[in-house]
C-alpha positions in Angstrom: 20.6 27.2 -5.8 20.7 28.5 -2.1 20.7 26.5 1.0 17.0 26.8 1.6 16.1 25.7 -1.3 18.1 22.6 -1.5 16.7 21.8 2.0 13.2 22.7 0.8 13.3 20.0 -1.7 15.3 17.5 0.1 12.3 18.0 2.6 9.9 17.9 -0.3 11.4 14.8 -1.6 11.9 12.9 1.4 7.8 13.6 1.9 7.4 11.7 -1.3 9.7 9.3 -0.7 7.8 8.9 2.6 3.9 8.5 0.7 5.1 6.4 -1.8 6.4 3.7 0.6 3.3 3.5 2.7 0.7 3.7 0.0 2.8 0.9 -1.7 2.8 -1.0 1.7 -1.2 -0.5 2.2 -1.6 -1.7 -1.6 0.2 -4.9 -0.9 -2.0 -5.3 2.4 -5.3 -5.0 0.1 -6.5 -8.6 -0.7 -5.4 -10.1 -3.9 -2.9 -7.4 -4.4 0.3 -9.3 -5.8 3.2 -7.8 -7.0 2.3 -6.9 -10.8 -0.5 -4.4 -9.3 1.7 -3.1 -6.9 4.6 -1.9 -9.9 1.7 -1.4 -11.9 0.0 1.2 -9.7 3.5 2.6 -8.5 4.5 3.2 -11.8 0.9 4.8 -12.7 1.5 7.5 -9.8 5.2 8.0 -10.3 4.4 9.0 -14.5 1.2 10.5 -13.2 3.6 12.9 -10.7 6.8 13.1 -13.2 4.4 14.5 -15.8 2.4 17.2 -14.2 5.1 17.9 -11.1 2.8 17.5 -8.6 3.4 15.4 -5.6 1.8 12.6 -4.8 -0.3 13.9 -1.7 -1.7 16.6 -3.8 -2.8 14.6 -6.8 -3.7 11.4 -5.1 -4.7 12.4 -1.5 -4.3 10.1 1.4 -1.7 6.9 0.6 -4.1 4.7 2.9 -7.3 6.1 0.7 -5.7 6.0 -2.1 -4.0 2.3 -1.7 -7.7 1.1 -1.2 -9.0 2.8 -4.4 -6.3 1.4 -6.6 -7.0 -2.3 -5.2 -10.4 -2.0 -5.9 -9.6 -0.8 -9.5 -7.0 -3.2 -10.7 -7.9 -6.2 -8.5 -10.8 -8.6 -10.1 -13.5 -9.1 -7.3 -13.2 -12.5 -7.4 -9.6 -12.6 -7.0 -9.8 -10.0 -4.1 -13.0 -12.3 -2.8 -10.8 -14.9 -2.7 -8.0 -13.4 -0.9 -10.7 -12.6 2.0 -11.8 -15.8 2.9 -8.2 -17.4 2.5 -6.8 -14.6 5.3 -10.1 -14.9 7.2 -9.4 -18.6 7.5 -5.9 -18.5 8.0 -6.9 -16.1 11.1 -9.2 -18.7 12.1 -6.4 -21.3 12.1 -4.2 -19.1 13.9 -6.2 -18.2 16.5 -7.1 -22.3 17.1 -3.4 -22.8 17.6 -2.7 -20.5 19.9 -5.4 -21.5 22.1 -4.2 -25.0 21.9 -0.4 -23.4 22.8 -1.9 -21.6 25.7 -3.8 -24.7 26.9 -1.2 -27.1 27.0 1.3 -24.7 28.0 3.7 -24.7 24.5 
């Protein structure tokens, strides 16, 4: 194999590399995402690419995009429902906190 061509797929590779830990960090940001979806869905796309050789941008488009699509799909609405109004409220809390910290100077 020449040079170029190792670099070309180092390159290519660390590109993967590169989608699969961000879509894999947006799908864990999705509510009600817990770690069983997240191997689930990693181990979907991995087959999915090890199969047909494609990399993951070309077969599954944005990571961002795509994290959301997969939450939707393998989250239960309830569960993701849930999740929503437990992070809203713990923002809620949060922001009451540190308006008390701010007002008495902590």
């Amino acid at each position: 194999m020449a040079k170029n061509d190792r670099t070309a797929e180092a390159a290519r590779e660390k590109d993967r590399e590169r989608w699969m830990a961000r879509f894999q960090v947006r799908l864990a940001m999705q509510p009600g995402v817990d770690r069983p979806v997240v191997l689930q869905a990693v181990k979907d796309v991995t087959a999915h690419c090890a199969e047909t050789g494609e990399h993951p941008r070309d077969a599954f488009g944005d990571p961002d995009a795509c994290a959301v699509e997969v939450a939707e799909r393998l989250v239960p609405q309830d569960r993701a429902a849930r999740a929503r109004r437990r992070d809203g409220g713990l923002a809620a809390l949060e922001a009451v906190v540190r308006r008390i910290r701010d007002a008495t100077g902590l």
